[in-house]
C-alpha positions as CSV (number, residue, x, y, z in Angstrom):
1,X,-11.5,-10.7,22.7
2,X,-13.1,-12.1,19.6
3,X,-12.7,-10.1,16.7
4,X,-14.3,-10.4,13.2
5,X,-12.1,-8.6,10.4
6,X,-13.9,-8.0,6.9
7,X,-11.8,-7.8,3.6
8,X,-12.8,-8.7,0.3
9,X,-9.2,-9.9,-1.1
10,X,-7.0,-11.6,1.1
11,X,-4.7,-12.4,-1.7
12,X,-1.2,-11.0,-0.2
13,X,-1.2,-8.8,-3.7
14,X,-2.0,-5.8,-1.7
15,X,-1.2,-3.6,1.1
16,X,-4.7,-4.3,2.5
17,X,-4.3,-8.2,2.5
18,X,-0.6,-7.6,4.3
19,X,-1.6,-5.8,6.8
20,X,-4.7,-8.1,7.5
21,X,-2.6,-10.8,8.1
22,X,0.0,-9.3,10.0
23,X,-1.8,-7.6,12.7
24,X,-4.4,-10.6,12.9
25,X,-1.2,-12.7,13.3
26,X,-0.3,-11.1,16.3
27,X,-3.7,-10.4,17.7
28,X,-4.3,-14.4,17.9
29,X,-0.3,-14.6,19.2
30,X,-2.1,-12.4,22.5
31,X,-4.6,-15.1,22.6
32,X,-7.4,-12.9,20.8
33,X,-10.1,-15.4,18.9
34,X,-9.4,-13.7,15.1
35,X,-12.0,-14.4,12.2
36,X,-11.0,-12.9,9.0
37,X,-13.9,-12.9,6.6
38,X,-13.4,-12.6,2.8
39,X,-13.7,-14.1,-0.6
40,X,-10.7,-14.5,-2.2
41,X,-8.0,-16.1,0.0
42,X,-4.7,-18.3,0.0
43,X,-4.8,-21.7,-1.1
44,X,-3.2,-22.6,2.3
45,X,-3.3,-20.8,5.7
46,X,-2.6,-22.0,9.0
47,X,-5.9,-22.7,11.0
48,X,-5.3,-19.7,13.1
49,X,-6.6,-16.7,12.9
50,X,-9.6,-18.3,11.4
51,X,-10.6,-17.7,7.8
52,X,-14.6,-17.4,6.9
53,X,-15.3,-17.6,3.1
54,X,-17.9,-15.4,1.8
55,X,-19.5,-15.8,-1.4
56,X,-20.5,-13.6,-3.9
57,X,-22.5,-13.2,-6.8
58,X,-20.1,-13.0,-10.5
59,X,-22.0,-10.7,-11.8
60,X,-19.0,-8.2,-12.3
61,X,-17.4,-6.1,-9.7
62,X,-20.1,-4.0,-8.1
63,X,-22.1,-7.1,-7.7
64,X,-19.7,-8.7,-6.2
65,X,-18.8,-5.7,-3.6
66,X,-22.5,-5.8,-2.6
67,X,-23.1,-9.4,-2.0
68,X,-20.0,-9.2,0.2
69,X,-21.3,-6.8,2.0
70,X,-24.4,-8.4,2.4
71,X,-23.3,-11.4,3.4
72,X,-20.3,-10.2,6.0
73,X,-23.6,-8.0,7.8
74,X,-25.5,-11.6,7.7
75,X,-22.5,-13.6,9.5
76,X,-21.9,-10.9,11.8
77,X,-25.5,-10.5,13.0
78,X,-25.8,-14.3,13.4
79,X,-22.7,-14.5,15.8
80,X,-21.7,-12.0,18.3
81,X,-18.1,-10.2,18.4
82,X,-16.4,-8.2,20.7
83,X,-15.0,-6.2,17.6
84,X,-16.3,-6.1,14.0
85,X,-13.0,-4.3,11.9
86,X,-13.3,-3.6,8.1
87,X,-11.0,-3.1,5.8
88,X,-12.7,-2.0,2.5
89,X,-16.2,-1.6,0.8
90,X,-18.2,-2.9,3.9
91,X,-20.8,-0.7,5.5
92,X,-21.4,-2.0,8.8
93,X,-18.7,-2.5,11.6
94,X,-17.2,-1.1,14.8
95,X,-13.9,0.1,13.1
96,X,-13.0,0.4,9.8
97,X,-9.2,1.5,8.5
98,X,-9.6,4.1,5.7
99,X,-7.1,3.2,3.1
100,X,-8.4,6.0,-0.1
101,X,-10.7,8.7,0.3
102,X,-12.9,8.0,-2.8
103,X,-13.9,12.0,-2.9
104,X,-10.3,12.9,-2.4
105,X,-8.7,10.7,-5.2
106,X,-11.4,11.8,-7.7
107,X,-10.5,15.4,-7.0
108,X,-6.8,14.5,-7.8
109,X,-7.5,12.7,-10.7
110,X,-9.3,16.3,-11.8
111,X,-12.4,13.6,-12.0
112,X,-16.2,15.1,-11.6
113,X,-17.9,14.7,-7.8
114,X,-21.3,15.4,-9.3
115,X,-21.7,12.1,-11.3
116,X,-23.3,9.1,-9.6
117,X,-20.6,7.1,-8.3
118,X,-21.2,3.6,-7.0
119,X,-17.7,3.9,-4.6
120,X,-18.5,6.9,-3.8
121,X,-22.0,5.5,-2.3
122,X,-20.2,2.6,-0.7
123,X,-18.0,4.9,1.2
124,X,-21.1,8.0,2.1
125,X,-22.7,4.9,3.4
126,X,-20.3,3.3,5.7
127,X,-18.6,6.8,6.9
128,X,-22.2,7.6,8.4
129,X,-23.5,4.2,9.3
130,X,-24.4,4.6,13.5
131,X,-22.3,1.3,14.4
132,X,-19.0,3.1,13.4
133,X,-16.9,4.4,16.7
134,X,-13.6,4.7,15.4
135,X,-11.7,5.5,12.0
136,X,-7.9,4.1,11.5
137,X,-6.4,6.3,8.7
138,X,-3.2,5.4,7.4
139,X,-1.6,8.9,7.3
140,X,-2.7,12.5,8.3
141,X,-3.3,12.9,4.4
142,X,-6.6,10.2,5.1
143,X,-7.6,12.0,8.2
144,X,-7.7,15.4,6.4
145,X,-9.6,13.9,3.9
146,X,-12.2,12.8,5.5
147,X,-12.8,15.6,7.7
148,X,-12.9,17.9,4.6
149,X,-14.5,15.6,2.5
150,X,-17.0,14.2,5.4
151,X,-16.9,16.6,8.2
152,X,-15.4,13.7,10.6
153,X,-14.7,15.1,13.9
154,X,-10.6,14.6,14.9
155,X,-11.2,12.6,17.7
156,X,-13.3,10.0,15.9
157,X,-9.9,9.2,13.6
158,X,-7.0,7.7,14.6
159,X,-3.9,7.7,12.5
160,X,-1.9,4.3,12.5
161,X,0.5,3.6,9.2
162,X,1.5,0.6,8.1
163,X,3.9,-1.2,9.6
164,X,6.9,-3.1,7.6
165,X,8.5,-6.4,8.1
166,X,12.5,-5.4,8.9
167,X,13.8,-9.0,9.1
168,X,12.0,-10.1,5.7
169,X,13.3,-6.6,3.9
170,X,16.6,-6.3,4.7
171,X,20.0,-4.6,3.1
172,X,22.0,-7.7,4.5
173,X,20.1,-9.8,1.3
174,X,22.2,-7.2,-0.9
175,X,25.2,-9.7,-0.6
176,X,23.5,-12.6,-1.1
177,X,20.9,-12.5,-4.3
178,X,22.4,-9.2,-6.0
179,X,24.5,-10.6,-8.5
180,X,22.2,-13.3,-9.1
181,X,19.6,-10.3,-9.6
182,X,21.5,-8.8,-12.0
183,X,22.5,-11.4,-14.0
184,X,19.1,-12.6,-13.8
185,X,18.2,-9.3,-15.4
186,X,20.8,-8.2,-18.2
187,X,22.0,-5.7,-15.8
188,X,25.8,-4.5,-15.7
189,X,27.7,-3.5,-12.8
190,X,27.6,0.1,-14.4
191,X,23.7,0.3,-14.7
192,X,21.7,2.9,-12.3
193,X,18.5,0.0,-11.9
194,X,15.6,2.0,-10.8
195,X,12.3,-0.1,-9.2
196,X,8.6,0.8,-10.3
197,X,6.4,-1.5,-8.4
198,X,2.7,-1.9,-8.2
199,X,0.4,-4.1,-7.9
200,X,-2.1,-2.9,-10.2
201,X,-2.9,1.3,-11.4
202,X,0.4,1.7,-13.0
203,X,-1.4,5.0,-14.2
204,X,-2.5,6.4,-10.8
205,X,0.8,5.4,-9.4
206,X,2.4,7.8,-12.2
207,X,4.4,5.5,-14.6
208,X,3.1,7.3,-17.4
209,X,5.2,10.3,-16.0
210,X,8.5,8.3,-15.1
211,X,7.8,7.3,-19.3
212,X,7.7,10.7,-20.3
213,X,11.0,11.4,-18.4
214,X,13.0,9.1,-19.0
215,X,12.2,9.9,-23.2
216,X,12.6,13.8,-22.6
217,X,15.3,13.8,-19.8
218,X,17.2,10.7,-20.7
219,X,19.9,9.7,-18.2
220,X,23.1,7.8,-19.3
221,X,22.9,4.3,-17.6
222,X,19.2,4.3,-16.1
223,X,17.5,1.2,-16.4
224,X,13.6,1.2,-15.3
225,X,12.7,-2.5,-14.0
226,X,8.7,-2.2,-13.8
227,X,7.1,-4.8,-11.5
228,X,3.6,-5.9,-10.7
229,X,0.0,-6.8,-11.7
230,X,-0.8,-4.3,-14.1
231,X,-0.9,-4.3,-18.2
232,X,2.8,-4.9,-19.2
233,X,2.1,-5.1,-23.2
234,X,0.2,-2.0,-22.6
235,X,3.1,-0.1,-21.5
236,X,5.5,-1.9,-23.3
237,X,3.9,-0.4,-26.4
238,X,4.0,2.9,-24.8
239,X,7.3,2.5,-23.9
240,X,8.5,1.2,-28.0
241,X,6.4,4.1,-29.4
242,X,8.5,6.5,-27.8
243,X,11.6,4.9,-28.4
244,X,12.6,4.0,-24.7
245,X,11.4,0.3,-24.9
246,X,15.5,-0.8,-24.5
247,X,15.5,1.3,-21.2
248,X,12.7,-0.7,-19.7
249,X,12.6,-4.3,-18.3
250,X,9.1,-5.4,-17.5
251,X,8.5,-8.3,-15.1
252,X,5.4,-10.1,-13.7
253,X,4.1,-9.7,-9.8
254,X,6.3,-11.4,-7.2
255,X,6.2,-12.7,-4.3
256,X,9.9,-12.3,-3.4
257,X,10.0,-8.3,-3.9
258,X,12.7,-8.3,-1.0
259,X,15.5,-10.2,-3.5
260,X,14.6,-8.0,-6.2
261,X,15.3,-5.2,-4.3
262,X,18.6,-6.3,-3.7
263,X,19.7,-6.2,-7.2
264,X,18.1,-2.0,-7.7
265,X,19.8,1.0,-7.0
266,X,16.5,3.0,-6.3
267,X,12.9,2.7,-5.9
268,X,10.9,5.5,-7.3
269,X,7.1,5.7,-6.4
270,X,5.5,8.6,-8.1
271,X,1.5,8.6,-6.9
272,X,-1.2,10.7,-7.9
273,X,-2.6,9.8,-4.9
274,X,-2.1,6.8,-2.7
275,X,-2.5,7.2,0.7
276,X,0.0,5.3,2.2
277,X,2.4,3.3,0.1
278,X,3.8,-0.2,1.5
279,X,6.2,-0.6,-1.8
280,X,8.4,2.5,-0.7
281,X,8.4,1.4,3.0
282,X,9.5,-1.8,2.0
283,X,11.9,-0.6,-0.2
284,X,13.4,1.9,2.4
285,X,13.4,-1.2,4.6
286,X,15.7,-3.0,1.9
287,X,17.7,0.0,2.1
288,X,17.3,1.5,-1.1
289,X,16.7,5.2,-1.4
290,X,13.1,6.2,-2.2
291,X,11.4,8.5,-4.3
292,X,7.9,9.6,-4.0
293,X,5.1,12.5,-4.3
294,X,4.4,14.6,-1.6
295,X,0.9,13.1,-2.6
296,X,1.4,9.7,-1.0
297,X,1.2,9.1,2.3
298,X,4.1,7.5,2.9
299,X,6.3,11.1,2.5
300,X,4.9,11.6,6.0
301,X,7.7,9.6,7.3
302,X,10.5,11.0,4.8
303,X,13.0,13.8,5.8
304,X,13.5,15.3,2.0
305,X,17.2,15.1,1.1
306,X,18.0,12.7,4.5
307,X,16.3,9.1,4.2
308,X,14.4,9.6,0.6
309,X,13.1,12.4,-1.3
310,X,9.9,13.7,-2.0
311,X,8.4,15.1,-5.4
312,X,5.6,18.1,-5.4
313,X,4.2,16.3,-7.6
314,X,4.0,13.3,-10.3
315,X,4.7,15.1,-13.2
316,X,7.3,17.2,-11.9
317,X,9.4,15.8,-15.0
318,X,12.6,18.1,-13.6
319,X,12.3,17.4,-10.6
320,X,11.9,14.0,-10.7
321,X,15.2,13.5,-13.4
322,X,17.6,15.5,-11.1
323,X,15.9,13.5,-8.0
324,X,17.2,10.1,-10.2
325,X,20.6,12.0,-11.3
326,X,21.1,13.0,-7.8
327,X,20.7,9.0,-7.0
328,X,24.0,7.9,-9.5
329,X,26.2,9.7,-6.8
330,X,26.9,6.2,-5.3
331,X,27.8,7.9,-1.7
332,X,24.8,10.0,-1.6
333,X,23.2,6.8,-2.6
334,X,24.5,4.6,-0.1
335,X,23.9,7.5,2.9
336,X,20.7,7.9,2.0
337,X,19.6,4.8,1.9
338,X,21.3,3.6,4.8
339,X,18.8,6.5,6.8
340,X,16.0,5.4,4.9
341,X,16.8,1.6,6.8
342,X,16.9,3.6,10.2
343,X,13.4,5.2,9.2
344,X,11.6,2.2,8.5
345,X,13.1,0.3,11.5
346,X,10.4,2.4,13.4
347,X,7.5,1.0,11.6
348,X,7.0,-2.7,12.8
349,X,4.2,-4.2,13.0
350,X,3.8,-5.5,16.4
351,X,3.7,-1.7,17.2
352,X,0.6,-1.3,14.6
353,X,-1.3,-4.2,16.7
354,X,-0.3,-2.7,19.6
355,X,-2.1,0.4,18.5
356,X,-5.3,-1.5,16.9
357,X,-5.7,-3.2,20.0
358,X,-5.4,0.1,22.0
359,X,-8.8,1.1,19.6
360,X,-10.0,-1.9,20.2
361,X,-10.1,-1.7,24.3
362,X,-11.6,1.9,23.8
363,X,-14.6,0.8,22.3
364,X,-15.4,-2.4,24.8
365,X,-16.4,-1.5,28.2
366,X,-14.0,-2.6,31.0
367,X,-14.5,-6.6,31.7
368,X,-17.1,-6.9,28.8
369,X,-16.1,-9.2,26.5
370,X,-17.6,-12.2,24.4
């Protein structure tokens, strides 16, 4: 089968980029022909699955979303493929995997449907376009978007979460980098470490809130380790204006998310809306207890209380403090976390191909392909 997959980043900062790789990986293992088109990409790759640069306009972000677009329909008219899968602001392909509901995250953000929203174009367009058979959504929260939102008949979705990689996250690394972590960090053996991680959005993925309680519900011993790509001095400020900045350690994007987890006590993931959530699975992988929003997709797989917990909602500042106190009981800690490992053992990602491919051979009548 030769399949073309569209994505704009293929950066390994995101979840989208991840998953790209991982099922495309094992796609090309199967002996599938794999082109991954996109614009921004790894310095180095190996030379299979094959990677097809696309170039855009820089004429700010929207530009650039349009001349991809543009130019993935030109490549994938001039060459034929069995499969044409998207993963992100493209309009025309066979398959496309649904990671945000535009509509739906402007409703939760108590944003305005009415004004003219380029996205919100983008996504109208590609959610109707006549080439589109088949709609991956990363949790049941995506698929009941889009058939409120759109009016997408059931069948048409199908729901295929993320998958995780067990061997990379793993509690075993606990013995091995914690201490080092720590040290690394001015951690004490005493200190409840808490992980906020993201790779952008601190504010959609509610750090804001975890701010706010951690000034007006302030736990003895919680540190907050904030990770990722977004503006640290912005919320470093935020953080000294309200007199919690000694509470906080900030630290750039990683690559090696799975030793830092190894020195935290708790990951906590409070969305506004995301519709799946990688970091928690990851972190649940690691073996660190989890808590997120009922919100993010991700609670789908979480037994409340048994292998992480699950908030109503972001700025449930109670709730959200006694989840975090509930988390300094080192055995109720430990057992929960230990479930949480259990949990995301069930999520790997040769099952996810498994299941792509299964959409693929749906769409391609028997014996037909390129």
């Amino acid at each position: 089968m030769k399949i073309a997959m569209l994505t704009k980043h293929f950066n390994f900062r995101n979840g989208s980029s991840r998953s790209v790789h991982e099922v495309a990986v094992r796609l090309t293992a199967r002996g599938h022909e794999v082109h991954i088109f996109c614009n921004r990409r790894p310095d180095s790759y190996p030379p299979r699955p094959v990677l097809r640069h696309v170039p855009t306009l820089p004429l700010g972000s929207w530009a650039r979303t349009l001349t991809f677009d543009w130019g993935c329909r030109r490549r994938i008219h001039a060459e034929p493929f069995d499969i044409v899968h998207g993963h992100g602001n493209t309009i025309e392909q066979d398959v496309v995997t649904v990671r945000i509901c535009r509509k739906a995250n402007r409703v939760a953000r108590g944003l305005s449907l009415s004004r003219w929203d380029p996205h919100l174009w983008m996504e109208s367009r590609q959610l109707s376009n006549p080439r589109l058979k088949r709609i991956i959504a990363l949790s049941g929260m995506v698929k009941k978007d889009l058939q409120r939102y759109y009016g997408i008949a059931s069948g048409r979705i199908v729901t295929i979460p993320n998958g995780v990689d067990a061997a990379r996250f793993h509690p075993n690394l606990g013995a091995v980098h914690r201490d080092r972590v720590r040290t690394a960090l001015g951690l004490s053996k005493e200190d409840f470490a808490v992980l906020f991680i993201a790779s952008g959005n601190y504010v959609n993925r509610g750090l804001l809130n975890v701010l706010s309680m951690v000034k007006q519900r302030p736990l003895n011993g919680l540190k907050l380790v904030v990770a990722g790509g977004d503006r640290p001095g912005l919320f470093r400020d935020r953080a000294r204006d309200q007199g919690i900045e000694e509470r906080l350690i900030f630290l750039p994007f990683t690559d090696r998310i799975e030793e830092l987890h190894s020195g935290m006590d708790a990951l906590i993931f409070p969305s506004y809306y995301d519709t799946f959530g990688n970091v928690p699975l990851e972190a649940m992988a690691s073996g660190l207890p989890v808590i997120v929003t009922a919100q993010c997709g991700v609670s789908e797989l979480i037994t409340h209380g048994r292998d992480g917990l699950i908030l109503k909602h972001t700025e449930d500042l109670d709730g959200m403090a006694a989840a975090l106190g509930g988390l300094m009981d080192g055995e109720r800690r430990a057992r929960i976390g230990r479930a949480a490992r259990v949990t995301a053992e069930r999520y790997s990602w040769d099952s996810v191909a498994e299941r792509t491919l299964e959409v693929y051979s749906e769409l391609i009548p028997s014996g037909r392909t390129t």
